[in-house]
N, C-alpha and C positions, 0 to 999 in steps of 0.2 A: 709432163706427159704430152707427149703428142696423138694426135686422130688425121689418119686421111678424108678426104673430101674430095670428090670428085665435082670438077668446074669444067663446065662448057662455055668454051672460045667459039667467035669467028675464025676464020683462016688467017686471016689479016693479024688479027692477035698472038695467034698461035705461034706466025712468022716471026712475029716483034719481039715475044716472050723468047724465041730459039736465038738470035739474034744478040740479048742483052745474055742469054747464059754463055753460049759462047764468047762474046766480048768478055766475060769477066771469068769465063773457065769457070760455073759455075754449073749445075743442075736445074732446070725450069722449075724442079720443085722451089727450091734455094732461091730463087728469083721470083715466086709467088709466093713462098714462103716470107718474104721479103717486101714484097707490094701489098701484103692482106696487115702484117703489121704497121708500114707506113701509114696505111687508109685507117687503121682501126687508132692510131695515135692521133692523126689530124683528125676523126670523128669528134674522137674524145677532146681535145681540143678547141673543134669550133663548138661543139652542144658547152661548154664552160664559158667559151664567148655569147653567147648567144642568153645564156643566162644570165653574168654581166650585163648585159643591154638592157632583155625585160628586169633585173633588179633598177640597175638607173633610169630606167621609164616609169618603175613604181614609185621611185624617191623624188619622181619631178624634176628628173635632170632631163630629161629629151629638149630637143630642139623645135619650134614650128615647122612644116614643111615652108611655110610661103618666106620663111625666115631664111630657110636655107639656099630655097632655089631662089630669093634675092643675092645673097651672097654668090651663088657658082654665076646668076647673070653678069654679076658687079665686075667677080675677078676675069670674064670670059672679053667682056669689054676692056680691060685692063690691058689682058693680053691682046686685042686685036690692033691696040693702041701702040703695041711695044715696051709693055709695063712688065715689071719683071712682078 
């Protein structure tokens, strides 16, 4: 079952969204119809990462910060050396 939904654009959008439907001979519905499922899979996607994370912070796998920003200092120095 589908339901319409009325969305307010800027103009700028509005152009981008006419733009990609023509490019593809498609409907702007078709094309938002289209971007509201992409958004709503990567949602769902990162909220399952994101709970991954706080589960391995509850199990005491996280890292120290001062552990890490030694490490991004180490390899930044690496690199300014010509370290691969």
């Amino acid at each position: 079952m589908s339901v319409e939904l009325a969305v307010t654009v800027d103009n700028d959008q509005k152009a981008q969204i006419d733009a990609i439907a023509e490019a593809r001979q498609e409907t702007t519905a078709e094309v938002l119809s289209e971007a509201v499922a992409q958004y709503l899979d990567y949602d769902a996607w990162f909220r399952r990462e994101v709970d991954k994370g706080l589960a391995s912070l509850a199990r005491g796998e996280g890292h120290d910060f001062e552990d890490v920003a030694a490490s991004f200092r180490q390899r930044i120095a690496e690199l300014k050396r010509g370290g691969d």
